[in-house]
N, C-alpha and C positions, 0 to 999 in steps of 0.2 A: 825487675824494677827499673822503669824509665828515670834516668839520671833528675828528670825535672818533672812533676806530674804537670797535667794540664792545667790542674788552678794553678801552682807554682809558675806554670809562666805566664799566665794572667797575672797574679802579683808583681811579678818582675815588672811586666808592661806596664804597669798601675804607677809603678816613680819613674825614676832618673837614675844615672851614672853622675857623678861629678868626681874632678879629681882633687885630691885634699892630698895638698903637698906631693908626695909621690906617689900615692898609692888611690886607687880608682873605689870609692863609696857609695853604695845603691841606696838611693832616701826616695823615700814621698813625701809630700806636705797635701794638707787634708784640711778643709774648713775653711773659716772666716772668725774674727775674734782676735783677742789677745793671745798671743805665742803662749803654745804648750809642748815644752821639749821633753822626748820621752826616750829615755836609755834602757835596751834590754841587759839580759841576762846570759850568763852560762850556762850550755852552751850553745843555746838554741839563738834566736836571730829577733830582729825586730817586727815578723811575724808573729810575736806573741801579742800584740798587739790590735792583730785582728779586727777580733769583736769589741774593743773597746772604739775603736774610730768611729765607728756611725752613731754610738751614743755619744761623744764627746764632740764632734765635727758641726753641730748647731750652733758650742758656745765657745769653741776655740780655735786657734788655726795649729794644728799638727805638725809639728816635725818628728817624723821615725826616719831609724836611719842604722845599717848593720855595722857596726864596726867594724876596722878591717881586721881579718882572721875568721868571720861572722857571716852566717848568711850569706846573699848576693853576694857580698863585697870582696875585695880581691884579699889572696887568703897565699902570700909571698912568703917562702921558708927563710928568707933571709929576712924577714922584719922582725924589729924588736916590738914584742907585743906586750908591752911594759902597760899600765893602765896610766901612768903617766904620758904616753905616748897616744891613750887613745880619746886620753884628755885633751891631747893638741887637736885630737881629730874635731872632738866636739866641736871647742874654738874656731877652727879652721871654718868647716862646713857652718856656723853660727854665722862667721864673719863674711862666706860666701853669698849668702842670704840672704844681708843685711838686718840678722837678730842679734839684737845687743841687750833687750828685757824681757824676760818671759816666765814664764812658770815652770818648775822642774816637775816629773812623774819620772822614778828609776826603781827598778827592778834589779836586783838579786847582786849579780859583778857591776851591774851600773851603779848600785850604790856607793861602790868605793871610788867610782870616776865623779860622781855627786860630790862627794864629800871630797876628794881632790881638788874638786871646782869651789869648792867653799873654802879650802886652804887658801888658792889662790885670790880668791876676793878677799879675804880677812887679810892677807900680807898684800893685795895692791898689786896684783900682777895681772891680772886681765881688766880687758873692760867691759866682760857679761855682768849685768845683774840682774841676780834673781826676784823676784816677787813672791816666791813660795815653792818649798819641797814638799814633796810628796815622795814615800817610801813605801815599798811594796816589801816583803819577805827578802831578805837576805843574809848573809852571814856577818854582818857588822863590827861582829866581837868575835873572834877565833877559836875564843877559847869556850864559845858556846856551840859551835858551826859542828855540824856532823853531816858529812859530803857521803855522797853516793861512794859503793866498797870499791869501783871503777874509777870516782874521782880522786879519790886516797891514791890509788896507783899510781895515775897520772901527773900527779903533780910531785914523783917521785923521780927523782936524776936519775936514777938508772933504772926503772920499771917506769918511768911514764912511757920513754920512747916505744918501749916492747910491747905495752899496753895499749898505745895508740897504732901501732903497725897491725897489732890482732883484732882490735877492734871489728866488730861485724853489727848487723842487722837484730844479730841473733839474740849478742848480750844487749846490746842497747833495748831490746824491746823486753826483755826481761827484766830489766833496772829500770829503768828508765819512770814503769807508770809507777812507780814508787811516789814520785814528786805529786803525786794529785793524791788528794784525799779519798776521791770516787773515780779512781783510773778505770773502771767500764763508762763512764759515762762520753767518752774518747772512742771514737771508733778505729780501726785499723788504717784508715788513710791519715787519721790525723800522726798518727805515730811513723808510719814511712813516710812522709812530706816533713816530717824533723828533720828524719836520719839523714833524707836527703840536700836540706837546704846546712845540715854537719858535714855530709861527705863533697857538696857543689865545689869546683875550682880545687878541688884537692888537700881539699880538709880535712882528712884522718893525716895528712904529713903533719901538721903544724895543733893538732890536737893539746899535745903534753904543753906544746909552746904556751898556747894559752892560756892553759889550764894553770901556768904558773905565777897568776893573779892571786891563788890562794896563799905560795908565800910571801907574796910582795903585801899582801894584806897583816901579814904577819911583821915583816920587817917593819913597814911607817908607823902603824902602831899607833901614836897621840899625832901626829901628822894628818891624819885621816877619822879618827875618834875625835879629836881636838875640839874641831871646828865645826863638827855637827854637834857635841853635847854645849860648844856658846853659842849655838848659833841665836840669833835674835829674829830674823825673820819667818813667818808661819810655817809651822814643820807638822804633816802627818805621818803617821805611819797608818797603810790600811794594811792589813795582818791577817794572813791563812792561818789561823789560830790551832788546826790541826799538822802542818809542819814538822816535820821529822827530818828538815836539813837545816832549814835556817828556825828553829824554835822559838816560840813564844816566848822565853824569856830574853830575848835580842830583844825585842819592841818595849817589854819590862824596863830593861836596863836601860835605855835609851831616854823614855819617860821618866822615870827617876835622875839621872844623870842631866836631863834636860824640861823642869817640869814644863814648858811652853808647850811641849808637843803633844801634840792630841792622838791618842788611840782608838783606832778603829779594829775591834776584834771580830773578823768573819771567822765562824763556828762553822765546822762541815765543810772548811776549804784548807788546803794543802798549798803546796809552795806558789803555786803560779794562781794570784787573786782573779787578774785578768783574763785567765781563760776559763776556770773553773765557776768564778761569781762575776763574770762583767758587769751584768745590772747594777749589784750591789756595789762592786767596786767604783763603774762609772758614779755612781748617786755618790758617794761618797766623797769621788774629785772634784765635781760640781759645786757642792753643799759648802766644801773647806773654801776652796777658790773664791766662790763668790761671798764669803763671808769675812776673806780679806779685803772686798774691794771698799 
């Protein structure tokens, strides 16, 4: 398996490098429209993202972008990959661009950099603001999250390191199409072009690093809950209603806790909305968006 397949480095070619503070970030921007800032997930890249760009690229202009540790982006065993930390990133790369207003769409660990970013605006420390969240599948609430038996590992101080140094091809593709509702519907290249934009720049070192968002999700706690259940400005959640990591009662408890926010339940899709249902999901970002304006 070539380090990078061939579409992969057409993707690469498709953005940019920029450097955000120290560390070097691969983004694209896509369209025309009002700023549509979109944050992936763990532990894949902002390659999920895909198939949602050409349906959304009519009525917005795109920013995707890998965090560093992620995808393309530079992936340094000495950085602290706190999601605080990669909340500076957003900022940074925001402020590189000149977006200061735009619409959010985050996925899965991007949620908790969402909702970091909503701390911040509520206490007055940056100067993004948003126009509207948009929330994909994630683990929001802990105590509902049920992570892959490889992610439990990983975010274990003494079995994450061992877990990530044995890491292979072999278990990942064995776990891994768990996250989809209808994992045949995935051919075999989409699943090594994962592994591979995980393993890029040396990405099974700093694997457990990462992967240690799921206790920092645990430590903030109403820091990070807080400010999305007051949140006041248009909040969706569109929802893999079949889900066996981040479960349907997260998008429950969220619209309860928050009733402003609107639920969108896709039935027959699993963790990842945007690659499983883009149609749907796109219709869905469109539909909310333009019914804030």
């Amino acid at each position: 398996m070539n380090e990078l397949s061939d579409r992969l480095q057409s993707w690469m070619a498709s953005g940019r490098f920029a450097r955000v503070g120290e560390t070097e970030v691969w983004y694209r921007v896509d369209g025309e429209g009002p700023w549509l800032v979109c944050l992936h997930g763990f532990p894949t890249s902002s390659r999920d993202w895909m198939w949602l760009l050409p349906l959304l690229s009519g009525h917005y202009r795109i920013l995707i972008f890998d965090f560093p540790g992620y995808g393309l982006s530079e992936k340094d065993p000495a950085r602290d990959f706190s999601l605080l930390r990669q909340c500076d990133v957003l900022e940074g790369l925001c402020a590189s661009l000149g977006i200061e207003d735009f619409h959010l769409l985050a996925h899965d660990m991007g949620n908790s950099v969402a909702c970091e970013l909503l701390y911040r605006i509520e206490q007055a420390e940056t100067s993004l603001n948003l126009r509207s969240v948009t929330l994909l599948n994630g683990g929001v609430y802990m105590d509902l999250h049920q992570p892959l038996p490889t992610q439990r590992l990983l975010r274990s101080p003494i079995l994450g390191p061992l877990t990530a140094r044995l890491s292979s091809y072999r278990v990942f593709r064995h776990q891994y199409p768990r996250v989809y509702a209808q994992p045949e519907d995935f051919d075999e290249g989409h699943y090594q072009e994962q592994w591979q934009l995980m393993r890029y720049r040396g990405g099974r070192k700093i694997l457990a690093r990462i992967a240690g968002y799921m206790k920092e999700r645990e430590r903030m706690g109403e820091r990070w809950t807080g400010p999305l259940e007051r949140l006041r400005i248009p909040l969706q959640l569109i929802w893999g209603w079949d889900d066996t990591i981040a479960v349907a009662e997260i998008a429950r408890r969220v619209s309860r806790r928050n009733p402003r926010a609107q639920v969108v339940e896709l039935h027959s899709v699993g963790h990842y909305p945007q690659l499983e249902a883009p149609e749907r999901t796109a219709a869905s970002v469109v539909r909310f968006i333009q019914s804030t304006d």
